[in-house]
N, C-alpha and C positions, 0 to 999 in steps of 0.2 A: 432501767432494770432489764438484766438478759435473764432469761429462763431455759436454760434448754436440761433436755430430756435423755438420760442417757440409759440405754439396754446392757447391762452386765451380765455374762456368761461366765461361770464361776464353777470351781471347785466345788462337787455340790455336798462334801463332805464338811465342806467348814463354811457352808452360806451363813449362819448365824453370826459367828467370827466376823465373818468380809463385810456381812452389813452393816454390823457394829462399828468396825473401824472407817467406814464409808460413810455411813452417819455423824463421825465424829469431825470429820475432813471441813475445814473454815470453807463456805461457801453452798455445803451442801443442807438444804432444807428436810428434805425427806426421801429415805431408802423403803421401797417394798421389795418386799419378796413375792411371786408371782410363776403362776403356771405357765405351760408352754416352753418356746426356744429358751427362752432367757431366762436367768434366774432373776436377778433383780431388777428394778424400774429405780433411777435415781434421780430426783430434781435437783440441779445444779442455778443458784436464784444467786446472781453477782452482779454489779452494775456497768461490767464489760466483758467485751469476748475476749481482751485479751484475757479475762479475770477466768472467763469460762477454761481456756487452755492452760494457764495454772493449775485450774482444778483439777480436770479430766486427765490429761496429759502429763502434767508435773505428780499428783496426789494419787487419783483414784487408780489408774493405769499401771500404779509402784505395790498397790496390796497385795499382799501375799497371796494369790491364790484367785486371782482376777487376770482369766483367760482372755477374753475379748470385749471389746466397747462400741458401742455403733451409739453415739452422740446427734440427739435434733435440736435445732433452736429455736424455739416458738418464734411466732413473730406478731401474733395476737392471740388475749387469751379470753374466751367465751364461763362468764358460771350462772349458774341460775340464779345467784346474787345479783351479779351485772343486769341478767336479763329481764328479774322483777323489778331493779329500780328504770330500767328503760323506759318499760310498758306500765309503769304506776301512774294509778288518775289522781294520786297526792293523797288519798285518802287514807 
């Protein structure tokens, strides 16, 4: 599984719209909207990067009203899920 993480700078008159249709996109798990440079945070969860370039590139990058992408690809992922079954005494 590829996970990567992609920063979307958008038309900030129709964010609602762009996340909707960006949430709709085969491959994408979860759109936030978000303070700061960016407008939205998009996880992009596919079982390869060529799958990732599909999305990003072919999909996300075509929405009406999505300025810019700056795309990360995890390469390990830490949660306090992971973390409490690590450190459990079984109990």
């Amino acid at each position: 599984m590829v996970t990567a993480i992609v920063f979307v700078k958008a038309d900030v008159a129709r964010i609602p719209e762009i996340a909707e249709e960006i949430a709709a996109l085969p491959g994408v798990s979860e759109v936030y909207s978000v303070t700061g440079t960016i407008d939205l945070i998009v996880l992009v969860r596919v079982s390869s990067h060529e799958q990732v370039a599909e999305v990003v590139a072919d999909r996300l990058n075509k929405v009406v009203g999505v300025q810019a992408t700056e795309t990360h690809i995890a390469f390990r992922a830490y949660s306090s899920h992971d973390l409490e079954a690590a450190f459990s005494l079984g109990g």
